[in-house]
C-alpha positions in Angstrom: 67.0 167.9 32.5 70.1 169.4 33.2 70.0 173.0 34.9 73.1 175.8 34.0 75.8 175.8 36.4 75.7 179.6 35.6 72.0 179.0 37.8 73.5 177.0 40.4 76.4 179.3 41.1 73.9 182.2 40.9 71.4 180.5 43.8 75.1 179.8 45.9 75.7 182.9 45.8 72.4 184.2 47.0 72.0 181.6 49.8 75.7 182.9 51.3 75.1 186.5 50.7 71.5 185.8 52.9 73.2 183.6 55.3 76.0 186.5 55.5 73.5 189.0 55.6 71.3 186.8 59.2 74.8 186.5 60.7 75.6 190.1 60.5 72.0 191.1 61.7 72.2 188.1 65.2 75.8 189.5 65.8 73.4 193.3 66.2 70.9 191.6 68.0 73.5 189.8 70.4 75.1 192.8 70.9 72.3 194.9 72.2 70.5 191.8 74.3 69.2 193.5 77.7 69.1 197.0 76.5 67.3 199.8 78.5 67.6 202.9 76.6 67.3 202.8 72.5 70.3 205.2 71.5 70.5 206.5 68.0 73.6 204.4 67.7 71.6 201.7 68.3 68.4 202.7 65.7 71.6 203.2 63.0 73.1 199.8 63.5 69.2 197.7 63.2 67.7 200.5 60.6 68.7 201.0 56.9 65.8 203.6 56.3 62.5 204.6 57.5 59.7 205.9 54.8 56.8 208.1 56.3 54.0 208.1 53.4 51.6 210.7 53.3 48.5 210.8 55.7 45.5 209.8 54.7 41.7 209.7 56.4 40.3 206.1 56.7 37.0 205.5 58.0 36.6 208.9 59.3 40.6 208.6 61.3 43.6 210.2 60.1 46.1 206.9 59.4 49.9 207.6 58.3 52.1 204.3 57.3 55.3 204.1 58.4 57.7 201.2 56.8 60.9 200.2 58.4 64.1 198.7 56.2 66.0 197.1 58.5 70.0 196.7 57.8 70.7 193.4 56.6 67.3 192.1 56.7 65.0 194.2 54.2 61.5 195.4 55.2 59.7 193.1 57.7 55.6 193.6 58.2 54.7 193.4 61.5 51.4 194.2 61.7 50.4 191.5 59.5 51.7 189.0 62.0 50.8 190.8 65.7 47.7 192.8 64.8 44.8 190.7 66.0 41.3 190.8 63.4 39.0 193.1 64.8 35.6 191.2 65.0 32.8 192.6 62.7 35.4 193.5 60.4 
């Protein structure tokens, strides 16, 4: 079966933009290896936006989520990856 090269073109141009879009975000992360004091030049270059949703009472605690876009790279969940299970849970 023989796919459009509209299609191809279209996924070409989506693997350079994301390649284009990594490259900008290592040259950032290159740039700022060995910091010791976060700057808000710093937060501006690795942070497109930062949403604070409303609070809200979980399990008797007040809990507030905070998501971070990140410039070049889109919204990456962290806690998904680095927040160990709680046993009993």
């Amino acid at each position: 079966m023989k796919r459009p090269v509209k299609a191809d073109q279209q996924e070409v141009d989506t693997y350079e933009q994301d390649k284009s879009d990594f490259d900008s975000f290592a040259a950032i992360i290159r740039k700022y290896v060995g910091i010791k004091e976060l700057t808000p030049t710093i937060v501006n270059e690795f942070i497109k936006k930062i949403i604070v949703h409303a609070p809200e009472k979980v399990d008797g605690k007040r809990v507030q989520k905070v998501d971070i876009v990140f410039n070049f790279v889109g919204e990456i969940n962290f806690l998904s990856a680095a927040q160990p299970k709680r046993q009993g849970a």
